[in-house]
C-alpha positions in Angstrom: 12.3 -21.4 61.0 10.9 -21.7 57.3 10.4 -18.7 55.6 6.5 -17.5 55.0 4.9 -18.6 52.1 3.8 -16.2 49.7 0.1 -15.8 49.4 -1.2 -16.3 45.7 -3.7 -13.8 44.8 -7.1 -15.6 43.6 -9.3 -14.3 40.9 -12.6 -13.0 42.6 -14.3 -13.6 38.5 -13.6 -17.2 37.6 -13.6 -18.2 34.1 -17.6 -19.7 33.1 -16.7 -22.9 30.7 -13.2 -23.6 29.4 -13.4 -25.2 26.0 -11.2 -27.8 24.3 -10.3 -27.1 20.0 -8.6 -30.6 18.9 -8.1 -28.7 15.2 -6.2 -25.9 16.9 -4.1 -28.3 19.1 -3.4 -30.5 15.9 -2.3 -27.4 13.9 -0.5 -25.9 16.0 1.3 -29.7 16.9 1.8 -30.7 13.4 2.5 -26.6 12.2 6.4 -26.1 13.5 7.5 -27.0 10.0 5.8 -24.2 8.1 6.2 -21.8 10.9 9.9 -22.5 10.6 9.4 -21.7 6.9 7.3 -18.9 6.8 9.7 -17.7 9.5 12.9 -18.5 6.7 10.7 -17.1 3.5 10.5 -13.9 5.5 13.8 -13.4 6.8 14.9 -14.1 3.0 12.7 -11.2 1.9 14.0 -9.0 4.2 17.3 -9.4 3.2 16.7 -9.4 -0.4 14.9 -5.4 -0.1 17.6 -4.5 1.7 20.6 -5.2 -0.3 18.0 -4.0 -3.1 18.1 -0.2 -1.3 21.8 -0.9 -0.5 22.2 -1.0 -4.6 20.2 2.2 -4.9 22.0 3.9 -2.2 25.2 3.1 -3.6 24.2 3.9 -7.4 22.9 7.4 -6.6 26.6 7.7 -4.3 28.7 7.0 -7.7 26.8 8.8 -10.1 26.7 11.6 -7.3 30.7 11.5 -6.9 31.5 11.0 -10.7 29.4 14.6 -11.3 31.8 16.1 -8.6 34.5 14.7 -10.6 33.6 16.1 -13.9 33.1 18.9 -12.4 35.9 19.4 -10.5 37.8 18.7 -13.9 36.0 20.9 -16.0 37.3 23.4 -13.5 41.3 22.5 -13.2 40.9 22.8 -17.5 39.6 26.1 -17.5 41.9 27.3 -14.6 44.9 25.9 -16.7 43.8 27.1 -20.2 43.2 30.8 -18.5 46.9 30.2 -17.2 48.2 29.5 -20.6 46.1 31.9 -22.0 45.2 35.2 -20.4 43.4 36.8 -23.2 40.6 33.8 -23.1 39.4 36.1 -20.0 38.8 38.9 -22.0 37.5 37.5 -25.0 34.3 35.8 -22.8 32.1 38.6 -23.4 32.6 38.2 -27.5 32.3 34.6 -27.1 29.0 34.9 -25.6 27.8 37.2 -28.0 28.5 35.0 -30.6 26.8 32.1 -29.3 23.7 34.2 -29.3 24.1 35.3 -32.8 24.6 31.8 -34.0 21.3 30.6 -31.6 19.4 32.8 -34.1 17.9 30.6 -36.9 18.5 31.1 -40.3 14.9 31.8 -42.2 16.8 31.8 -45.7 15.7 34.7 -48.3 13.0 36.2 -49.1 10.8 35.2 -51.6 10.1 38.7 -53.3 14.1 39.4 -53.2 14.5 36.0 -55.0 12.0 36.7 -57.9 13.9 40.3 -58.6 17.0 38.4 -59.2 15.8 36.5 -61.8 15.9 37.5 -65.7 18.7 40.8 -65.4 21.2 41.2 -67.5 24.7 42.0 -66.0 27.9 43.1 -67.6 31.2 42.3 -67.0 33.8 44.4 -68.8 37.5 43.5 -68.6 40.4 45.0 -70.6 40.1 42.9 -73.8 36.3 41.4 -73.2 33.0 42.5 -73.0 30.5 40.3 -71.8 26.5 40.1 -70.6 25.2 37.3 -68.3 21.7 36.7 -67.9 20.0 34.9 -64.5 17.7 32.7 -65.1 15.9 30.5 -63.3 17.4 26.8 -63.0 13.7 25.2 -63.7 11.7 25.4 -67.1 8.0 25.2 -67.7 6.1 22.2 -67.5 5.8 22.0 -71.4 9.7 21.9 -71.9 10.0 19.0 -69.2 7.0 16.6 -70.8 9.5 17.5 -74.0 12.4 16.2 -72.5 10.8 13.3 -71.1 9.3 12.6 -74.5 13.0 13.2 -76.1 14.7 10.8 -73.3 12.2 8.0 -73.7 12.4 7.9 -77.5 15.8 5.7 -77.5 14.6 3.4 -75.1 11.6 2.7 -76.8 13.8 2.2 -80.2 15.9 -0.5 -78.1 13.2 -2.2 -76.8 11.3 -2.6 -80.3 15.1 -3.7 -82.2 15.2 -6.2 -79.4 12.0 -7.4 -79.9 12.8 -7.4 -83.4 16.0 -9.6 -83.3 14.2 -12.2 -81.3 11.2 -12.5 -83.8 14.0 -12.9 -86.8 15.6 -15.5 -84.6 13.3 -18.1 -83.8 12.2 -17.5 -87.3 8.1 -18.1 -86.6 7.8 -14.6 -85.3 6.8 -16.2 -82.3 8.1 -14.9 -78.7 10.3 -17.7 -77.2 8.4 -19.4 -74.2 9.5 -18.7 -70.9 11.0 -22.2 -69.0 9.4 -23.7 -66.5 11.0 -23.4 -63.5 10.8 -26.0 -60.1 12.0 -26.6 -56.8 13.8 -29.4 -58.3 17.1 -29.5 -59.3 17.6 -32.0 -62.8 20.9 -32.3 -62.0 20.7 -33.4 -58.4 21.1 -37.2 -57.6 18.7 -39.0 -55.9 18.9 -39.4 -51.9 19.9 -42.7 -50.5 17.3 -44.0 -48.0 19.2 -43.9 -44.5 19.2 -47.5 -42.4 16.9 -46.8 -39.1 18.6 -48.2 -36.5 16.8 -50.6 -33.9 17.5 -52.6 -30.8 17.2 -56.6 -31.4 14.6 -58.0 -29.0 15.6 -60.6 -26.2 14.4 -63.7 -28.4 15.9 -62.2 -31.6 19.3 -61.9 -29.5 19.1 -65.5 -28.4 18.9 -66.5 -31.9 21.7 -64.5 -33.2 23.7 -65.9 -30.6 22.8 -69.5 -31.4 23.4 -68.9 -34.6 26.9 -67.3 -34.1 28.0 -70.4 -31.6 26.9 -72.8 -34.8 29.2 -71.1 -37.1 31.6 -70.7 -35.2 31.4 -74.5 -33.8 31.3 -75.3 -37.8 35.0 -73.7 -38.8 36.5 -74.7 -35.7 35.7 -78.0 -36.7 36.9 -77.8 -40.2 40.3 -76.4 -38.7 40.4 -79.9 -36.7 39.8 -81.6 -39.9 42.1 -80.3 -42.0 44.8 -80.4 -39.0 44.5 -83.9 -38.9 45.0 -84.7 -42.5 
């Protein structure tokens, strides 16, 4: 006996109007192409952020590791320097204390201290000489530099006007010689030889070289003959 068949449950709300899209049918017939693509595009993408996070991951683990390292050296030096040296263990507290002296900055001396300094006499007395130093201050007033400046300028001034001078007595005028007259040209540099511009011989131009080339040639194998047969 055949088995029962299966009763197919029917929809008590059919659908009102159906409706046919020929532009959707035709895109999605004519669309596996750039699905396939799209489909390729994003899978590359994917891969390419995640060997991008990959690279980060695995930057962060070696710089991570290589500051273990350090450390874990700086710690095997100091172990074996405080092995080879027992006193460096006591001498941490001075150390420090140093480092903070020289963190201190340095604001020079004092203006007023300076200033006090300046104009005393000293003595120095040894067993055979007697003698007085005075401190003074390394720059003079402003009247004794314009006189120096005055003093060092005057033999410069002297050169220039004998050179002057010697030039006047030597062209004889007492004119000043006149400058040349310089160019971008060099006088001495030969003139450039136009360059040949190459070109292709046209097909008739061809055909008449070659007719030309057959004639001579035709020419001296004659004269060959000629003067064979004499």
């Amino acid at each position: 006996m055949a088995p029962a068949m299966k009763k197919r449950r029917i929809d008590a709300t059919p659908v009102e109007e159906l409706t046919f899209d020929p532009s959707a049918r035709n895109e999605y017939l004519t669309g596996f192409h750039k699905r396939k693509q799209a489909r390729i595009e994003n899978a590359r993408e994917t891969a390419k952020k995640r060997d991008k996070e990959e690279k980060v991951h695995e930057r962060q683990e070696m710089r991570k590791q290589k500051k273990e390292d350090l450390e874990k050296h700086v710690r095997e030096v100091n172990q074996e320097l405080r092995k080879q040296n027992p006193d460096l263990e006591g001498s941490g507290g001075e150390e420090d204390n140093s480092d903070e002296g020289e963190g201190e900055e340095w604001k020079g001396f004092e203006e007023g201290d300076a200033k006090d300094g300046l104009g005393e006499d000293e003595e120095y007395v040894d067993e055979d000489k007697y003698t007085t130093v005075t401190v003074e201050a390394m720059g003079g007033s402003d009247d004794e530099d314009e006189k120096e400046e005055e003093d060092s300028e005057e033999p410069v001034k002297a050169a220039a006007s004998a050179q002057v001078a010697e030039q006047k007595t030597a062209n004889g005028d007492g004119k000043t010689p006149k400058k040349r007259t310089w160019s971008k040209k060099n006088p001495n540099e030969k003139p450039k030889q136009k360059k040949h511009k190459f070109r292709y011989e046209s097909k008739a131009e061809r055909q008449v070289t070659r007719q030309q080339q057959k004639k001579k040639n035709s020419k001296a194998a004659k004269a060959r003959r000629e003067k064979g047969g004499k």
